[in-house]
Backbone as CSV, one residue per row, in Angstrom:
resi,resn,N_x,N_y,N_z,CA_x,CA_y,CA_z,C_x,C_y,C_z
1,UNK,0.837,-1.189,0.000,0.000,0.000,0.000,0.881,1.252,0.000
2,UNK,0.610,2.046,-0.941,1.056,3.299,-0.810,0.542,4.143,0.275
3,UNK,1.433,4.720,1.020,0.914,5.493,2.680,1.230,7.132,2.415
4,UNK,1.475,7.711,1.127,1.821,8.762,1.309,0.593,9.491,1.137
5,UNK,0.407,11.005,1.800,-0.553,11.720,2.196,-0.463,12.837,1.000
6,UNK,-1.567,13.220,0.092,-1.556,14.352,-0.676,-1.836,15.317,0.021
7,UNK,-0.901,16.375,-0.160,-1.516,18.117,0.232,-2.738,18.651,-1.069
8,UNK,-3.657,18.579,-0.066,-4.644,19.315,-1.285,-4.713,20.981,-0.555
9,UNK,-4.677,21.493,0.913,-4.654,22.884,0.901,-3.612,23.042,2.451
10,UNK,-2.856,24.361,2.358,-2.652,24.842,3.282,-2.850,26.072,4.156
11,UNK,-3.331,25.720,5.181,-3.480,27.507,5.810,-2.352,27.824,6.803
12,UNK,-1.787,29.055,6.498,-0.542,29.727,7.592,-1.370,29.848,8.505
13,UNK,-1.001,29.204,10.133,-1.549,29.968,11.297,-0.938,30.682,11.908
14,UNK,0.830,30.833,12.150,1.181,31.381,13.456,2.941,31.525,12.142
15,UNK,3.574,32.609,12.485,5.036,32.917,11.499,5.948,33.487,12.160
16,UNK,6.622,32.589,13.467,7.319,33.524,14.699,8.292,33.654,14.259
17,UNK,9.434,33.551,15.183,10.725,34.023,14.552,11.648,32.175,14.974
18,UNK,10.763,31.643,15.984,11.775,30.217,15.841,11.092,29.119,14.614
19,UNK,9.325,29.221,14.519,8.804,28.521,14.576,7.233,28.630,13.716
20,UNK,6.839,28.243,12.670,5.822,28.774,12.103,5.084,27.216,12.102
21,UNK,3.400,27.094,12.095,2.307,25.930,12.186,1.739,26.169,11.176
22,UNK,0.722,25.621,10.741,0.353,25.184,9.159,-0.709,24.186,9.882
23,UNK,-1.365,24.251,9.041,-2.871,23.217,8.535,-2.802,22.583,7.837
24,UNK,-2.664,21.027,7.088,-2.937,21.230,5.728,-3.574,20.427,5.401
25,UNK,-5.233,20.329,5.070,-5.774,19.097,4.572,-5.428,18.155,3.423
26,UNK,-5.553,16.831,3.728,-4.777,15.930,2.940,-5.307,14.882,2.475
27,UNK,-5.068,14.513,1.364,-6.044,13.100,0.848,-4.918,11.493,1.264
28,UNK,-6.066,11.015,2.344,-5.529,9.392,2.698,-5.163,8.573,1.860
29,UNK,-4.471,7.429,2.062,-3.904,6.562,1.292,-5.226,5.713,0.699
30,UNK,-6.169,6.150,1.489,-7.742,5.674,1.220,-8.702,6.496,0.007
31,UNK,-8.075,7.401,0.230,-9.236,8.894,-0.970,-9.806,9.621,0.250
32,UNK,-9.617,9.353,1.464,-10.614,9.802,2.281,-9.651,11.798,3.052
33,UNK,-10.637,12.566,3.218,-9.338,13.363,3.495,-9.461,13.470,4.982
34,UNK,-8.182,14.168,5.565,-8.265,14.328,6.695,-7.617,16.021,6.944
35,UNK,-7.051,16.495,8.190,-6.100,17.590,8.476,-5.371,17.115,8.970
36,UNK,-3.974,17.612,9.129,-2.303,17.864,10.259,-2.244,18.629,10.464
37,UNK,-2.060,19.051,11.814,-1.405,20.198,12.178,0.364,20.117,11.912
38,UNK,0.993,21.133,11.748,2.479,20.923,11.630,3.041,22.043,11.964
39,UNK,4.127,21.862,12.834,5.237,22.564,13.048,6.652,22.768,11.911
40,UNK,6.743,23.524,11.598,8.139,23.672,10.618,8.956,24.753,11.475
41,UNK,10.281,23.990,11.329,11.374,24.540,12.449,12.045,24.466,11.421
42,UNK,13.336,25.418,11.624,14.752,25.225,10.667,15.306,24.018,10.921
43,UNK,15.631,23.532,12.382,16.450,22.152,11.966,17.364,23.107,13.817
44,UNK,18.192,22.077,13.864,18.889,22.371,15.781,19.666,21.249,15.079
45,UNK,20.939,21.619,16.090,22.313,20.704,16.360,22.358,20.928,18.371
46,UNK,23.298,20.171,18.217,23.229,19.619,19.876,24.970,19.014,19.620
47,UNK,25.650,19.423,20.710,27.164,18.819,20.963,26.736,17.871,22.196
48,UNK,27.959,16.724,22.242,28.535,15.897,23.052,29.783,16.239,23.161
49,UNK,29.936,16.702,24.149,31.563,17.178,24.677,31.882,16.688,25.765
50,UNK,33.075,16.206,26.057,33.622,15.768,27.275,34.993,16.192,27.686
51,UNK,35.255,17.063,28.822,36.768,17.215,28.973,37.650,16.120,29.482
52,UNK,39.237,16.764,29.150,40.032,15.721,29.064,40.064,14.771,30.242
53,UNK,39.240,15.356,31.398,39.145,14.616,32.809,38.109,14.049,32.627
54,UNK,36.934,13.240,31.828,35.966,12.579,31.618,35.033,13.520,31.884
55,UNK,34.543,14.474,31.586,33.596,15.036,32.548,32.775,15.988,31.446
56,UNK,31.169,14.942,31.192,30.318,15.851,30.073,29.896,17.306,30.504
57,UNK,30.043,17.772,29.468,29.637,19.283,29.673,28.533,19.649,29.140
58,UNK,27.769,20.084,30.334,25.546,20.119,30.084,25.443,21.907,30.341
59,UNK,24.444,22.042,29.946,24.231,23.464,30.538,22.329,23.663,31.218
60,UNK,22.638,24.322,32.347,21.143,23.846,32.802,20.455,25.279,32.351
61,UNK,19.295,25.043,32.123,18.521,26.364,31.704,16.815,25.939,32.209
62,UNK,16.301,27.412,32.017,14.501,27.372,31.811,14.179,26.992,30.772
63,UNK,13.136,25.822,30.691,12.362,25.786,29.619,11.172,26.406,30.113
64,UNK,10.628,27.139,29.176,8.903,28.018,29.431,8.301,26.750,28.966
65,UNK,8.019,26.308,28.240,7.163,25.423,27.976,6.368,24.346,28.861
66,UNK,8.081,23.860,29.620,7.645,23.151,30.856,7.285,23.367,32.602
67,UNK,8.197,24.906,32.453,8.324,25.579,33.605,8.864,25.180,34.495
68,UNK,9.983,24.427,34.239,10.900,24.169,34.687,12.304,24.103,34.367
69,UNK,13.261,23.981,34.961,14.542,24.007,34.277,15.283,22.520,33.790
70,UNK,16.115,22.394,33.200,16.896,20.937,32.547,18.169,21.159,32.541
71,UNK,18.408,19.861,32.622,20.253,19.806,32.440,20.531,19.231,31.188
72,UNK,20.931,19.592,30.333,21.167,19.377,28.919,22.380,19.417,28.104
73,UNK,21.945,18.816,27.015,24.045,19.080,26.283,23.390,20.613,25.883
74,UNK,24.661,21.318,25.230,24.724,22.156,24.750,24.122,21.931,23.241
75,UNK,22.921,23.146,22.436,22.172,22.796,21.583,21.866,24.311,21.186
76,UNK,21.416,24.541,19.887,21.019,25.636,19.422,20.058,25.223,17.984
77,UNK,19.453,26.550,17.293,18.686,26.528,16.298,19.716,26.508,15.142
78,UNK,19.396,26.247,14.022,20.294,26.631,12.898,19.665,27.536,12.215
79,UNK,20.397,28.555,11.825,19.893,29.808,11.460,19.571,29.311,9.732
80,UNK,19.229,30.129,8.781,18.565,29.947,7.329,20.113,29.761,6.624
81,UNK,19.992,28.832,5.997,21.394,28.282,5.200,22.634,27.664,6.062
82,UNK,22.456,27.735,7.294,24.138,27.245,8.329,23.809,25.936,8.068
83,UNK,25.515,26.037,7.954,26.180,24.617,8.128,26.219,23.892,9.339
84,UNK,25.463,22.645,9.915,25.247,22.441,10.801,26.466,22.302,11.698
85,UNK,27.483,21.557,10.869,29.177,21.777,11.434,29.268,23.291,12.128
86,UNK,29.178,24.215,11.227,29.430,25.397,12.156,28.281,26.085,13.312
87,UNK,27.413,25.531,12.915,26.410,25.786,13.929,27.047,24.981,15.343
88,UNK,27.276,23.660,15.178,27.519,22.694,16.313,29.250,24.025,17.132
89,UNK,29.695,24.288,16.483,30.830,24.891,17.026,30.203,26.113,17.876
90,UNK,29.652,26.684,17.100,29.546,28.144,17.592,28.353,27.915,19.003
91,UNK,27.590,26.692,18.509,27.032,26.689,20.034,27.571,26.193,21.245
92,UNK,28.234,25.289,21.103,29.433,24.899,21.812,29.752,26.148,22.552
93,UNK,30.688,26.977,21.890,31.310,28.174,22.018,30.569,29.030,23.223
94,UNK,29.213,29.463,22.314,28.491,30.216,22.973,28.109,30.227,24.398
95,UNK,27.414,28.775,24.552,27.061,28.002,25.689,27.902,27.976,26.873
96,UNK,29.168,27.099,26.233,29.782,26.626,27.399,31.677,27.517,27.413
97,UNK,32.035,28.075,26.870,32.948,28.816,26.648,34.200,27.572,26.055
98,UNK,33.795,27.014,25.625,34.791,25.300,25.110,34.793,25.940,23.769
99,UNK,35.938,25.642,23.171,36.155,25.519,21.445,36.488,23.840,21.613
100,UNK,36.916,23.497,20.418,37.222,21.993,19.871,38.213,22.320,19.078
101,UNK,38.953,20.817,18.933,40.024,20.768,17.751,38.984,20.292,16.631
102,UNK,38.395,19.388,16.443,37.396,18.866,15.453,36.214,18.368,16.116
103,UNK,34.972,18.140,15.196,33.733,17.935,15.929,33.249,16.612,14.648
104,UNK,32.746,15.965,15.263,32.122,14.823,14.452,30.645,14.664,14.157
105,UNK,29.845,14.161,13.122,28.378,13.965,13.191,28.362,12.555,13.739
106,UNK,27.529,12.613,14.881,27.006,10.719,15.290,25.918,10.709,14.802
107,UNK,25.031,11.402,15.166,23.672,11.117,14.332,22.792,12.218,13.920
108,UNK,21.767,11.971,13.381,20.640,13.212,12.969,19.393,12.536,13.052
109,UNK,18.569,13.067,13.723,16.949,12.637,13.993,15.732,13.417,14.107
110,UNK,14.827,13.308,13.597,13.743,14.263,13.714,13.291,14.096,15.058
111,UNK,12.876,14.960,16.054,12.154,15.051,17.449,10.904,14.870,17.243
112,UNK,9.908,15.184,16.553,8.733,15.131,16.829,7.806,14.586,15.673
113,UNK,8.235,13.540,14.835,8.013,13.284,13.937,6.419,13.099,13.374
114,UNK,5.416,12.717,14.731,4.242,13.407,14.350,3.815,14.638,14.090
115,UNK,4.224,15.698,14.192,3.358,16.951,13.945,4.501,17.719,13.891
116,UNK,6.036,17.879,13.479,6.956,19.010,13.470,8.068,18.101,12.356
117,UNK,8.596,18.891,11.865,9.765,18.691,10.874,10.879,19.082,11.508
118,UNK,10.801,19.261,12.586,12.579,19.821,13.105,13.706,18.296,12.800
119,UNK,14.542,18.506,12.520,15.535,17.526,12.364,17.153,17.659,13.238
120,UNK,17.485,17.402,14.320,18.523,17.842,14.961,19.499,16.986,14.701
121,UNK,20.677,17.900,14.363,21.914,17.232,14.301,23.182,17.172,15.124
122,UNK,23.128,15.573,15.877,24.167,15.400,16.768,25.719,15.235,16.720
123,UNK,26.671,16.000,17.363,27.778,15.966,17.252,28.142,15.348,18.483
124,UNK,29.804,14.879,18.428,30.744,14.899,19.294,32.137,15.875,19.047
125,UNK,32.266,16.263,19.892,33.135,17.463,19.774,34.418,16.546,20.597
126,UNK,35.972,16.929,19.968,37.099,16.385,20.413,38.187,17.521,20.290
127,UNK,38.870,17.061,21.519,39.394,17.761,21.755,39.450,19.309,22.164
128,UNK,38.910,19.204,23.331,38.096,20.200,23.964,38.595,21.367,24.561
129,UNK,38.738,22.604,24.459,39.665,23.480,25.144,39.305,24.916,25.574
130,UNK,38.844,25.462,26.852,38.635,26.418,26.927,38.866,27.927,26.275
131,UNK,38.592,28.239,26.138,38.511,29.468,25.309,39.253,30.910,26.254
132,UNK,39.815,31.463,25.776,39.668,32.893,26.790,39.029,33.835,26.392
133,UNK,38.520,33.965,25.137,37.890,34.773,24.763,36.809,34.239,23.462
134,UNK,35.797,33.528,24.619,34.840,32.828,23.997,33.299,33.856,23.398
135,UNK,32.592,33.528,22.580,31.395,34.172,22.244,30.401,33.926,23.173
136,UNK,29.651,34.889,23.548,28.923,34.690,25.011,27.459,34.416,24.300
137,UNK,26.801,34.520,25.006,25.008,33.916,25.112,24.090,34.760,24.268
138,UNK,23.089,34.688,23.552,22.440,35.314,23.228,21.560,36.449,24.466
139,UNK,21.381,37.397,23.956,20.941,37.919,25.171,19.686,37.866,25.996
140,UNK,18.741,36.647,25.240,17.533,36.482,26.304,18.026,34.781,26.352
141,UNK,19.095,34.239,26.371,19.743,33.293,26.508,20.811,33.073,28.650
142,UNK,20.039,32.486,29.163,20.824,32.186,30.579,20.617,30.859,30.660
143,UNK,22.015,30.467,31.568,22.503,28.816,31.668,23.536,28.889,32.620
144,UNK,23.337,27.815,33.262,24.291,27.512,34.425,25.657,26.440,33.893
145,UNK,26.452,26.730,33.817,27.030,25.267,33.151,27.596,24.314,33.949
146,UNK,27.816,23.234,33.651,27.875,22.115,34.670,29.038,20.823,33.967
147,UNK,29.742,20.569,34.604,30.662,19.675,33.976,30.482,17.780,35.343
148,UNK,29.786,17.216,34.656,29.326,15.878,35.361,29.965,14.820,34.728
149,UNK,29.991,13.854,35.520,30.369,12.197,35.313,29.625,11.768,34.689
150,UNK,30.120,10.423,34.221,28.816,9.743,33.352,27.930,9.328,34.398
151,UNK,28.424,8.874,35.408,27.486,8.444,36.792,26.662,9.439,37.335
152,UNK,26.881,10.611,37.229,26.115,11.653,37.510,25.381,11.920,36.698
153,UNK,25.389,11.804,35.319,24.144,12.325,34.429,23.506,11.648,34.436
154,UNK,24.033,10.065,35.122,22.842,8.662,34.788,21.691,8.937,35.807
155,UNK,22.475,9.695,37.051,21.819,10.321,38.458,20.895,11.061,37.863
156,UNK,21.369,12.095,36.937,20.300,13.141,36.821,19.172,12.866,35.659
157,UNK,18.828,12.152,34.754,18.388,11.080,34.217,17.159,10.811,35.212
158,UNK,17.733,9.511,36.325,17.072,9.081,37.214,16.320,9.853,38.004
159,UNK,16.737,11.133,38.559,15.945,12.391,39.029,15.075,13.287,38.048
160,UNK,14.641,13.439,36.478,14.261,13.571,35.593,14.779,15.330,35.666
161,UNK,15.859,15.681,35.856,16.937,16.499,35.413,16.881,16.425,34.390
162,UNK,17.957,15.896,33.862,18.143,15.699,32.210,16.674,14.869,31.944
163,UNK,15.658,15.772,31.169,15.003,14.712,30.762,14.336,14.866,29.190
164,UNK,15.595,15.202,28.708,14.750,15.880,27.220,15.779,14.346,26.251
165,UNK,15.114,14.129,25.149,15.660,13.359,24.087,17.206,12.767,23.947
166,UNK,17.238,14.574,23.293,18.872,14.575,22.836,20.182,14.119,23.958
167,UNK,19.267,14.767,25.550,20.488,14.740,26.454,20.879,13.038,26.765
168,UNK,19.366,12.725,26.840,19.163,10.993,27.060,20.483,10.299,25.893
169,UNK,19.671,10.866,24.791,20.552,10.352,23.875,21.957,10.010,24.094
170,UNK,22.651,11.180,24.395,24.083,11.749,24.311,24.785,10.707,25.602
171,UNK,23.919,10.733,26.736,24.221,10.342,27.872,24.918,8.385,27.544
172,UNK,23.567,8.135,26.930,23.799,6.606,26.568,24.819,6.320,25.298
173,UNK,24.678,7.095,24.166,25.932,7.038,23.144,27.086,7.010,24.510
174,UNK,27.361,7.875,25.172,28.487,7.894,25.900,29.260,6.332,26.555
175,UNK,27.555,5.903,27.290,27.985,4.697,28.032,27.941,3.745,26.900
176,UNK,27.579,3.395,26.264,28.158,2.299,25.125,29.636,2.600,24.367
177,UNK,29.536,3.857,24.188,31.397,4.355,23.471,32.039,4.027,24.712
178,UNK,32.182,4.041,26.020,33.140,3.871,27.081,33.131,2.275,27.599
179,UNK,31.474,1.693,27.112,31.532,-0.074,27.316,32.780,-0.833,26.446
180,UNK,32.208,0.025,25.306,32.871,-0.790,23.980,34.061,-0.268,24.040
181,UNK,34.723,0.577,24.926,36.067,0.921,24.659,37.002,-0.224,25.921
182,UNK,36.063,-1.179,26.888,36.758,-1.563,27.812,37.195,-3.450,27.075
């Protein structure tokens, strides 16, 4: 069976500056039609960094959404045309005051694959080195930064601290790269 959905109309609802929603009624793999709501995002990168003393580097912030705060890797939007490579650096940068010698892609995944197109792309960043004169925060941008064990993020995990996707993600890539390295 063919499962793909025809766009027969769309309506703009909302055109912010991270984040614009859409309507769009659609003909079923049946003839029958239905609606989606959808989110269209540019796309986010997210680093995995660890200093040379084992120790991941998260940054805790507010989420409004949840109204609460998280402990998280370091992550940003990708602006219209960036290279997600340089995006992954400069948030790095921004965030946590760390540059890198080189940064790697591990993976790329859509977050919300029912109702949003965002697609985030995960790095590992190597070779990690403070900055002295790093690029600072956006200015409605605040974060605590935090440099933890792998045993500690598994802690904060377990306390639903870290409790967003990517950080989960990053946390467990970690403990399988350090299984498989023994």
């Amino acid at each position: 069976m063919n499962l793909q959905e025809k766009t027969i109309s769309t309506k703009k609802i909302f055109d912010g500056r991270i984040i614009s929603v859409q309507v769009d009624e659609v003909e079923l793999p049946n003839g029958k039609t239905s609606t989606r709501e959808l989110v269209k995002h540019p796309g986010a990168v997210a680093v995995i960094a660890v200093t040379e003393e084992g120790k991941i580097v998260l940054v805790e912030q507010y989420r409004k959404p949840l109204e609460k705060e998280l402990v998280e890797i370091p992550a940003g939007k990708l602006e219209k045309g960036e290279d997600p490579e340089i995006c992954a650096k400069r948030e790095l940068e921004e965030e946590t005051g760390y540059g890198c010698d080189s940064i790697e892609l591990v993976a790329s995944f859509y977050t919300s694959p029912g109702f949003a197109d965002e697609l985030i792309h995960v790095y590992v960043a190597k070779g990690l080195k403070k900055l002295e004169n790093a690029a600072g925060l956006d200015e409605d941008e605040f974060v605590n930064l935090m440099e933890v064990t792998l045993e500690e993020a598994l802690e904060l995990i377990k306390n639903q601290r870290i409790f967003d996707a990517k950080t989960i993600y990053a946390v467990q890539y970690l403990q399988l790269a350090l299984g498989a390295a023994k």
